[in-house]
Backbone as CSV, one residue per row, in Angstrom:
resi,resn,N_x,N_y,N_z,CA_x,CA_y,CA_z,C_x,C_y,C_z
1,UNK,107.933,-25.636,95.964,106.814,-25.488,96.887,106.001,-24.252,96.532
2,UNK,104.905,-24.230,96.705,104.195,-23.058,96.721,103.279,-22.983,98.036
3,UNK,103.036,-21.569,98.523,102.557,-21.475,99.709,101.390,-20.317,99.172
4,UNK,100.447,-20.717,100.019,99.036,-20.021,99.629,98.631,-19.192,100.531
5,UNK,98.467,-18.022,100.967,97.349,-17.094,101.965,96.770,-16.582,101.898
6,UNK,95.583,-16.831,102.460,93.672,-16.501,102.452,93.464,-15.437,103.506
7,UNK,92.943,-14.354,102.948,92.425,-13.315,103.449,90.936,-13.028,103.169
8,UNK,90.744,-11.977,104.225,89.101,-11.413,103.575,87.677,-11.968,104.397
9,UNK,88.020,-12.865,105.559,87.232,-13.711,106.049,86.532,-12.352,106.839
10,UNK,85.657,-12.952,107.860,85.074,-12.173,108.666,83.562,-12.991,108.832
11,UNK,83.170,-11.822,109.881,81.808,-11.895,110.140,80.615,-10.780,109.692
12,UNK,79.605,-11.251,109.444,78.667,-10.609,108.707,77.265,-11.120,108.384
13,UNK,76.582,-9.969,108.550,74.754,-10.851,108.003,74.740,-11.334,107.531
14,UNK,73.209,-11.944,107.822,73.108,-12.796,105.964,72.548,-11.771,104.916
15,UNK,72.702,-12.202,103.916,72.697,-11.124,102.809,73.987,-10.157,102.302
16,UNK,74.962,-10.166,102.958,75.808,-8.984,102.567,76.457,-9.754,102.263
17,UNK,77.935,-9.465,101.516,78.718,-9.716,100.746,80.338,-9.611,101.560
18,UNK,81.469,-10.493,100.857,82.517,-10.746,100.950,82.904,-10.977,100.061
19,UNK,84.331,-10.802,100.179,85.249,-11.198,98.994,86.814,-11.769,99.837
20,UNK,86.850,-13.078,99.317,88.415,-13.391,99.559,89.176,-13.512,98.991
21,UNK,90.625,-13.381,99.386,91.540,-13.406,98.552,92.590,-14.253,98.938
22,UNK,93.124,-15.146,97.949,94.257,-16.224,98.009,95.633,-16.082,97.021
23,UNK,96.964,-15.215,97.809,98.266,-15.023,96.924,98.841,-15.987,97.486
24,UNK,99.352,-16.643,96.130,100.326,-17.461,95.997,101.324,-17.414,95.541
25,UNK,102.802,-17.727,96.337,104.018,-17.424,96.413,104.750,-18.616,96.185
26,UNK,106.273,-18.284,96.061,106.926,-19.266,95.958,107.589,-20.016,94.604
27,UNK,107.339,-21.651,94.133,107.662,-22.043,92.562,106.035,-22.101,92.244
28,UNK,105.802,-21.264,91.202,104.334,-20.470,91.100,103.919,-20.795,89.585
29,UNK,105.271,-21.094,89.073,105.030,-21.612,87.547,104.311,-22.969,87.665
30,UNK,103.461,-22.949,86.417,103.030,-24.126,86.170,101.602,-24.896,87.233
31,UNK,101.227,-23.723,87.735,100.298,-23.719,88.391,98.932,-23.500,87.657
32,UNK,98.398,-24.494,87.593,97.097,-24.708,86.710,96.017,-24.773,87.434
33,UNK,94.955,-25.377,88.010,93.495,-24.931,88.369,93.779,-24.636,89.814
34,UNK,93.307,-23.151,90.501,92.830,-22.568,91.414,91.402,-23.016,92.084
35,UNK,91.654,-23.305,93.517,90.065,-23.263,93.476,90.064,-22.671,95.132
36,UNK,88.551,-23.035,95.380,87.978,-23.055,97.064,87.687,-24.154,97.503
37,UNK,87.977,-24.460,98.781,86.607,-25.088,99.543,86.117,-24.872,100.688
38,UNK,85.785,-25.116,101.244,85.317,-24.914,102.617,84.711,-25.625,103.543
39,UNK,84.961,-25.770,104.881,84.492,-27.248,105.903,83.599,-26.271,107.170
40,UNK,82.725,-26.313,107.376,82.050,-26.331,108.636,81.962,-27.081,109.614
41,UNK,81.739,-26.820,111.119,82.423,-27.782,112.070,81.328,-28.962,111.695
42,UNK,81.823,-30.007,112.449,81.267,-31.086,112.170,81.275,-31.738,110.348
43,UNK,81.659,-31.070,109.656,81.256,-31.447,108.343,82.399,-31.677,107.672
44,UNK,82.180,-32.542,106.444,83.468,-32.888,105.402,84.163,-31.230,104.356
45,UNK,85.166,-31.327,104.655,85.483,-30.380,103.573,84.851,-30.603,102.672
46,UNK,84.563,-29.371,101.472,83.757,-29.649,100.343,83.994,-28.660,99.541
47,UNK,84.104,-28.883,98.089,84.640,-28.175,97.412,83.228,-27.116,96.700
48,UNK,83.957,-25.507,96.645,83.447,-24.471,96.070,83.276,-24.109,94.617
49,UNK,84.535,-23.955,94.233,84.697,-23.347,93.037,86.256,-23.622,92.561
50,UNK,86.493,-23.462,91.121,87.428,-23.693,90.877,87.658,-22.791,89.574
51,UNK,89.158,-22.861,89.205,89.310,-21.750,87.625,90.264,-22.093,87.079
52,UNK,90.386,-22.111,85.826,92.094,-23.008,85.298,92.726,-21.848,84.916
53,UNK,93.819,-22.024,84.935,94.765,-21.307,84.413,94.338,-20.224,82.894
54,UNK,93.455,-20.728,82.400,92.611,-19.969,81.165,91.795,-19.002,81.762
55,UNK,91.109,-19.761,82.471,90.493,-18.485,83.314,88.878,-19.522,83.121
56,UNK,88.674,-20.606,82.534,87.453,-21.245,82.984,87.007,-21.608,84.368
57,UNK,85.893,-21.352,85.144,85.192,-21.621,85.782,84.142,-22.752,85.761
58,UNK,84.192,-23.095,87.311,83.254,-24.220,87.885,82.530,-23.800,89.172
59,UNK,81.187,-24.482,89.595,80.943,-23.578,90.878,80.116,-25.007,91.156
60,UNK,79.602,-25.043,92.412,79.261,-26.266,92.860,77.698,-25.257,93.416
61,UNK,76.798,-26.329,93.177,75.482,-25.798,92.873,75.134,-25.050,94.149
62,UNK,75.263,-25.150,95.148,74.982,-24.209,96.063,75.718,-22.641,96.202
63,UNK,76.311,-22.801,95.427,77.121,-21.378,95.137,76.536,-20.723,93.668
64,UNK,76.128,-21.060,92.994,75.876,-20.714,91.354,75.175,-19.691,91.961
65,UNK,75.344,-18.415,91.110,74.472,-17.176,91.117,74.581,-16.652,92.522
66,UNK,76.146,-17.121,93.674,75.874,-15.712,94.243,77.610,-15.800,94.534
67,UNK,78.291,-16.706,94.268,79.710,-16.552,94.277,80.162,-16.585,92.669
68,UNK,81.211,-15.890,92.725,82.258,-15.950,91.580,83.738,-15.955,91.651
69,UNK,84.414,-16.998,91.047,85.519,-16.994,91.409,86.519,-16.152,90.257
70,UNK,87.598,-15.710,90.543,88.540,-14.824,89.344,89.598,-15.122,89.729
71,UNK,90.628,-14.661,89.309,91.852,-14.961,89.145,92.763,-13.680,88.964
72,UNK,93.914,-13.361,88.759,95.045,-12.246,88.313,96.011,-12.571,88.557
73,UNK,96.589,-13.549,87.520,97.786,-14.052,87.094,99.203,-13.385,87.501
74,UNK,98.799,-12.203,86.848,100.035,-11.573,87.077,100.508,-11.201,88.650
75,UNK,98.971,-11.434,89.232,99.385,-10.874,90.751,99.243,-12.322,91.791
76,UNK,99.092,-13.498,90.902,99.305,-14.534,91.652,98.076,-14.663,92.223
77,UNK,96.889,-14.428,92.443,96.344,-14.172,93.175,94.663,-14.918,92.658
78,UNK,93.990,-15.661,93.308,92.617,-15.728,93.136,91.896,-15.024,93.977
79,UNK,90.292,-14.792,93.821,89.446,-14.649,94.427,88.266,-14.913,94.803
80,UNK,87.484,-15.008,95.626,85.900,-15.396,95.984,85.267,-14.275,96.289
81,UNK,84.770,-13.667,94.763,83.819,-12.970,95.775,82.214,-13.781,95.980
82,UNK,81.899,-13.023,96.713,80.541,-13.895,97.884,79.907,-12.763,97.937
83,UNK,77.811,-12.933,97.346,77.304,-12.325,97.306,76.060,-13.240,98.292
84,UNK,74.818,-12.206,98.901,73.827,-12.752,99.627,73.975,-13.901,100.014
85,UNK,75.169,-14.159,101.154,75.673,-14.528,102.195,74.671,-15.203,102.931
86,UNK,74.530,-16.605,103.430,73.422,-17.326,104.208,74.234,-17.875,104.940
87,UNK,73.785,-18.066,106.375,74.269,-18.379,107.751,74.635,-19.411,107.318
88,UNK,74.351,-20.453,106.052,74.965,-22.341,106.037,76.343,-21.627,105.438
89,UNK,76.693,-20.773,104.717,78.033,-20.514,104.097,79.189,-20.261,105.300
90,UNK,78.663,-20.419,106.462,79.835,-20.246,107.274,80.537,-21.106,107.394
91,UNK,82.050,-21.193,107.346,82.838,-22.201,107.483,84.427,-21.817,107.290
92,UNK,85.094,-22.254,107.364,86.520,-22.024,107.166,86.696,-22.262,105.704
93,UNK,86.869,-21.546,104.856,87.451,-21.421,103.417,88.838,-21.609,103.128
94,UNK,89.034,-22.623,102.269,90.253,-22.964,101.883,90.992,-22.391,100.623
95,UNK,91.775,-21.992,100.286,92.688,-22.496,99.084,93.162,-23.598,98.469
96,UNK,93.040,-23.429,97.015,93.784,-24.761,96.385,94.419,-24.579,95.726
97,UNK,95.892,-24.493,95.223,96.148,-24.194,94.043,96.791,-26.144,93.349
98,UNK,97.053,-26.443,92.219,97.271,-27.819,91.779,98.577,-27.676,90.360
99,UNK,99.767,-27.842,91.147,100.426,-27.672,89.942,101.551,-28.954,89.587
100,UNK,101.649,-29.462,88.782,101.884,-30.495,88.556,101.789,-31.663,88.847
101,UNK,100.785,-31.940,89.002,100.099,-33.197,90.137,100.294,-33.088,91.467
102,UNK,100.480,-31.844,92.217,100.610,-32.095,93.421,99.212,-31.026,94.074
103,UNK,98.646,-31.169,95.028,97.816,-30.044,95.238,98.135,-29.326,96.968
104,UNK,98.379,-27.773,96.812,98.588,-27.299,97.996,97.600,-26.468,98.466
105,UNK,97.822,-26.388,99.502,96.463,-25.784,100.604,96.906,-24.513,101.129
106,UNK,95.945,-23.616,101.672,96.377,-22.585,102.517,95.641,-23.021,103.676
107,UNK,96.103,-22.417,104.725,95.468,-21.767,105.822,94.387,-22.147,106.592
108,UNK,93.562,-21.188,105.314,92.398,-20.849,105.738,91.631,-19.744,106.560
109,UNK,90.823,-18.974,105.799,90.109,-18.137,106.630,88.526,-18.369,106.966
110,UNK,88.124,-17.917,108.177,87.093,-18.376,108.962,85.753,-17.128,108.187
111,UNK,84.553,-17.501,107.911,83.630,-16.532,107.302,82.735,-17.116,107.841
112,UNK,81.947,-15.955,108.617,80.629,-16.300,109.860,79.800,-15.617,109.162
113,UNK,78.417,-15.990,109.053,77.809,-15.640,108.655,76.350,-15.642,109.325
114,UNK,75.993,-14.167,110.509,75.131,-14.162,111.339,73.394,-14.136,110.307
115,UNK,72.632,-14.912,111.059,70.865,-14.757,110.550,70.528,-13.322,111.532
């Protein structure tokens, strides 16, 4: 099993910046693409960003040029950081991590994002 927890959420203008963070614990080997997503009420989860185990990146077009996702292997750990922040980015942010065909979830942390 591996278990995932998302930190870093909050509330904040639009325009300013966040960064989250997702450590993952547990059987941790063999854990290949990291990602995000995130659901707003009423709305379908939907995926953010993602990073493989190499360290390649994906970003889903409403994020390009102000999120980036990273990684630190050694510390288990991904991240989102989140730049010029717009009131639609609010939503509950997920974790993903996907390791051997199975995919696990965290949590989730809540990121408000006041106009």
């Amino acid at each position: 099993q591996v278990q995932l927890v998302e930190s870093g959420g909050g509330l904040v203008q639009a325009g300013e910046s966040l960064r989250l963070s997702c450590a993952a614990s547990g059987i941790i080997f063999s854990i290949n693409n990291m990602g995000w997503y995130r659901q707003a009420p009423g709305k379908q989860r939907e995926w953010v960003a993602t990073i493989t185990s190499g360290g390649r990146t994906n970003y889903a077009d409403f994020v390009k040029g102000r999120f980036s996702i990273s990684r630190d292997n050694a510390k288990n750990t991904v991240y989102l950081q989140m730049n010029s922040l717009k009131p639609e980015d609010t939503a509950v942010y997920y974790c993903k991590a996907d390791r051997l065909y199975v995919a696990y979830w965290g949590q989730g942390t809540q990121v408000t994002v006041s106009s």
